[in-house]
N, C-alpha and C positions, 0 to 999 in steps of 0.2 A: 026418256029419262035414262041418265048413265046407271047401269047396275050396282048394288054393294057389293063388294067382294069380303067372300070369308074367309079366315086365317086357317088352314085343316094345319090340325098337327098331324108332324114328321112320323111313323112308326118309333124309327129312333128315339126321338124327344120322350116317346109314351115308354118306351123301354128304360132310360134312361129315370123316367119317374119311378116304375116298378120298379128297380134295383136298389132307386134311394131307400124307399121305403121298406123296402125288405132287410137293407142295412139297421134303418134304427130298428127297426121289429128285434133284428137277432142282439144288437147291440144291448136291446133295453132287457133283453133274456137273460144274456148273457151278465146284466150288471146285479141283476135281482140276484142272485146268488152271492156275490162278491158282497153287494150292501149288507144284503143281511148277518153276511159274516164280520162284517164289517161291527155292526150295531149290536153283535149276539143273539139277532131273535131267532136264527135256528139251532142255535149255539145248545146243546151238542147233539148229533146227528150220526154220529158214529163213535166209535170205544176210544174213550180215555186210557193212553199210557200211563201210569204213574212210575218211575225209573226210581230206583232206590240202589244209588251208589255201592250198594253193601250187600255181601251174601245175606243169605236169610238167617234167621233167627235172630237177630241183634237188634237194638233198640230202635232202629232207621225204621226197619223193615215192620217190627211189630206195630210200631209206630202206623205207616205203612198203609199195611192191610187195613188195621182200622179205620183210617179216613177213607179208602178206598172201597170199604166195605158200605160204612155209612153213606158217603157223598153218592155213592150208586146207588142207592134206594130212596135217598131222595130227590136227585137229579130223575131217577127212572130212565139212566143211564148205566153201562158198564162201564166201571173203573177196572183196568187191571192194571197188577205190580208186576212190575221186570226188573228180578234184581240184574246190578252190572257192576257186577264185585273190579275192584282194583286199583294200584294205587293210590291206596287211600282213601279212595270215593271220587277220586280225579276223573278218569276213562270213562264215569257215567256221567260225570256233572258235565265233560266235554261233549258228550256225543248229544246231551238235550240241546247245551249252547250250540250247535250247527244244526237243529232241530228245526223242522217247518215253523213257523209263529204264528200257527193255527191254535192253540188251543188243545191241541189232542197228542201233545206230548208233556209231562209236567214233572217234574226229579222234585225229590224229597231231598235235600242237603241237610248234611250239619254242617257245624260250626270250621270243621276240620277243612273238609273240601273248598264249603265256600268264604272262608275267614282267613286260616290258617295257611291254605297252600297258595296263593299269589305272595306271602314273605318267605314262603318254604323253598318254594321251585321257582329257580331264577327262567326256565323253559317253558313253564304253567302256558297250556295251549287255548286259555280260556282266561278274561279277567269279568268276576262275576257283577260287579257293579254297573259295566259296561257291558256284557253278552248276556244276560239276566233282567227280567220285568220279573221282580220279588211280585209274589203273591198275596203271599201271609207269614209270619214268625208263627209258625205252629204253635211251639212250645218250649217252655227250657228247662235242663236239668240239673240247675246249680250244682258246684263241686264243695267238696266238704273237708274241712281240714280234718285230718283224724289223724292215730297214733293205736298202737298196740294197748291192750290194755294196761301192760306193764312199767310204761313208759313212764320215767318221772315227770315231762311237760303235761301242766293240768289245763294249761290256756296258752292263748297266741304271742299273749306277752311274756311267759315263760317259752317258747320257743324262739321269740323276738332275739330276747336277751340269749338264749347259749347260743342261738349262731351267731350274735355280734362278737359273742366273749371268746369262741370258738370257732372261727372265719374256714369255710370248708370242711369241717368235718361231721357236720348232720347230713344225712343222705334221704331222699325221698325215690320214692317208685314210680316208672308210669305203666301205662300198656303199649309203651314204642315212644320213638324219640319224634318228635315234632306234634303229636297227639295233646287231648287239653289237661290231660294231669300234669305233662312234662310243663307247656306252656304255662298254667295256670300255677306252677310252683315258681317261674321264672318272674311271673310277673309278683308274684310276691315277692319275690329277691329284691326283684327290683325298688319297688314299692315301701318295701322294709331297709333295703341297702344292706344287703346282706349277702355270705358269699357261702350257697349250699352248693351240695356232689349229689348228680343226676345218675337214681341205677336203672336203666332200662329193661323191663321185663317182658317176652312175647304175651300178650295178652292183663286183661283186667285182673281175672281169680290168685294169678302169683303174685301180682304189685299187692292186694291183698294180704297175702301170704304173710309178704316179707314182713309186712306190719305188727302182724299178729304174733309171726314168732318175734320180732327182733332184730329182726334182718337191716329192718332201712326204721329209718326215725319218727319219721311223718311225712302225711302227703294229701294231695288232693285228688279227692275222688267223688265219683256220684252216690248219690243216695242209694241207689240200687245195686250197685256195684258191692258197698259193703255191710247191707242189708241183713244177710244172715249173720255176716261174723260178729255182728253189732249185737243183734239179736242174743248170739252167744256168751257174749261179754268177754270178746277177746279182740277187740277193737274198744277206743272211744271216740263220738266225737268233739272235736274241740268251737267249733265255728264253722259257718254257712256262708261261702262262698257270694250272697246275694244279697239285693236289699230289703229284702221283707226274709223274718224267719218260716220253715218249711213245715207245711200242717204236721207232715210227720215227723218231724220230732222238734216240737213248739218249745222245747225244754235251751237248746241248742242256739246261742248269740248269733247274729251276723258277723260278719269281721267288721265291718262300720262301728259295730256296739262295741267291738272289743278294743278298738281303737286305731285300725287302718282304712280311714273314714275312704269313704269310693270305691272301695276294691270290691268288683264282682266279676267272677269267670263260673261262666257257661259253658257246659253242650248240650248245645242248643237246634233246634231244627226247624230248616226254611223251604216252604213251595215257593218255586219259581217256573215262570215258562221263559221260553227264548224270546231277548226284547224284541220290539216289532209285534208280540201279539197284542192286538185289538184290547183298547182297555177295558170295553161294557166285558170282554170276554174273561180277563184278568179279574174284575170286580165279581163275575158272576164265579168264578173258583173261589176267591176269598169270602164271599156269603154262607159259601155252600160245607166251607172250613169251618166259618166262625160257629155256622150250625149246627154245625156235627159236634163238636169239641163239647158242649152241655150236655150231650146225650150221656143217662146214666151209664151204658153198659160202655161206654168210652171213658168217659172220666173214671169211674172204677180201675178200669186197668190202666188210665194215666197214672192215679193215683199207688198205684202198685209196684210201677215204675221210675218214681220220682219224679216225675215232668209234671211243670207247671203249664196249664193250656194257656196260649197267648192268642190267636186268631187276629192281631195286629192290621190292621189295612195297607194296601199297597203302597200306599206312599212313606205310610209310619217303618214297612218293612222294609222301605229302602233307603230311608235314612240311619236305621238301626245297623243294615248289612254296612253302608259303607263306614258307619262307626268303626263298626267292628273288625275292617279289614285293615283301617289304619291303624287300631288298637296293638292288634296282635303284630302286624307288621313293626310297631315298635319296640316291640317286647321280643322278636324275633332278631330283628337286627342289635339288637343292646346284648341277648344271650350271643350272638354270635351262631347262631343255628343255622343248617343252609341242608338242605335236601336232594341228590340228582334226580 
């Protein structure tokens, strides 16, 4: 009988098997981490940045701390804030747009940074619609017409009318020239067809000021802003900037009611992370927003503030941001404004 002969594998061939399989073993290790991060299930695993464009103490930052404070307790993560003060809130909204698109860098914007400076800064090193996966519309802080108490305009159609009758010479206040008192007086001009004179003042408390003594005419400001002198009865106010009137002072029209149907300017504040991050990762920060923003000891000092909580979803807040970049950008270009 002729014998069977058997096939002995090579050493080689058996080596060659071991190596395969050692390949997928690390490959499949190596992808479990990426999926997950992928799908958010270990989403988050290490310290949340939160970057807030703006030195501390100012509405961004109060702002801020609180979501950071709460989303941390209930993630049973750390959130911390880094402010990264500078132009404008520019230098921080850039530095998150070239940010990893993990998840674990996230800038608190306003309206200024991410609305306002792509028609401001023809150099703008960041365009937020496109380097931006919007999170949430946190919250907004309608601007408010007001006037010194002494002021003969009692309403917006008595201010309508002397600056038509009167073409340049009512004067309004901001806290700086491209900022949303300045813009959000321009886009009334516009709106109204009317021609005011812009006085620039370093900060909020003086545009104030001017009001109060006589200085400038009338102007648009936040609710917080002229809070005390309101209080005092050396301010009034004339109309609300938005389209629902503000709990805090329910006495007080919209400019829609008053008869400049559409007109609302905000400063307003937006989470964003850098686009490319993972959308379950995206959704699971804007939850964790929407969450927090009902908490009483949050809404109390929203409400003290004058913001209104929005917690908007990712897609609502990124059809709203690019509203509002084209918005201002033509309210920008029409005042003739330009920023280096």
């Amino acid at each position: 009988m002729r014998s069977r002969a058997f096939a002995v594998p090579s050493l080689r061939a058996g080596r060659n098997r071991l190596v395969l399989a050692a390949g997928v073993l690390l490959a499949s290790a190596l992808a479990a981490p990426l999926a997950q991060a992928q799908n958010g299930a270990s989403y988050p695993s290490r310290t949340i940045r939160l970057v807030v464009p703006f030195a501390p103490g100012g509405s961004t930052d109060i702002l801020g701390r609180l979501l950071a404070q709460k989303m941390g307790e209930n993630m049973q993560a750390t959130v911390v804030v880094e402010n990264k003060p500078g132009a404008n809130g520019t230098i921080g909204c850039d530095q998150v747009a070239k940010a990893a698109p993990d998840g674990y860098t996230v800038v608190l914007g306003d309206v200024g940074c991410m609305a306002m400076a792509p028609g401001l800064y023809p150099r703008l090193p960041y365009d937020p619609p496109r380097d931006f996966a919007p999170v949430s519309l946190v919250g907004r802080s309608p601007l408010v017409l007001t006037v010194g108490a002494q002021s003969p305009l009692r309403s917006l159609a008595d201010l309508t009318a002397t600056a038509k009758a009167q073409p340049g010479r009512l004067n309004y206040p901001s806290s700086g020239t491209g900022g949303p008192n300045h813009l959000g007086a321009e886009l009334y001009a516009m709106q109204a067809k009317v021609k005011i004179n812009h006085i620039p003042y370093k900060g909020s408390a003086p545009s104030v000021v001017s009001l109060a003594s006589g200085e400038t005419d009338f102007g648009f400001l936040t609710a917080v802003t002229i809070a005390s002198q309101l209080k005092a009865g050396k301010v009034r106010a004339l109309a609300v900037a938005h389209n629902e009137r503000l709990p805090s002072m329910p006495q007080v029209p919209t400019m829609d009611e008053e008869g400049l149907k559409g007109f609302t300017a905000d400063a307003w504040f937006l989470a964003a992370v850098p686009a490319g991050t993972p959308a379950p990762i995206v959704q699971r920060l804007q939850a964790e927003i929407a969450r927090a923003l009902p908490d009483p000891a949050v809404k109390e000092k929203l409400d003290a503030m004058g913001v209104l909580p929005s917690g908007l979803t990712p897609q609502a807040s990124a059809e709203f941001l690019r509203a509002e970049v084209d918005k201002w950008r033509g309210v920008i270009q029409s005042a003739g404004i330009t920023l280096d």
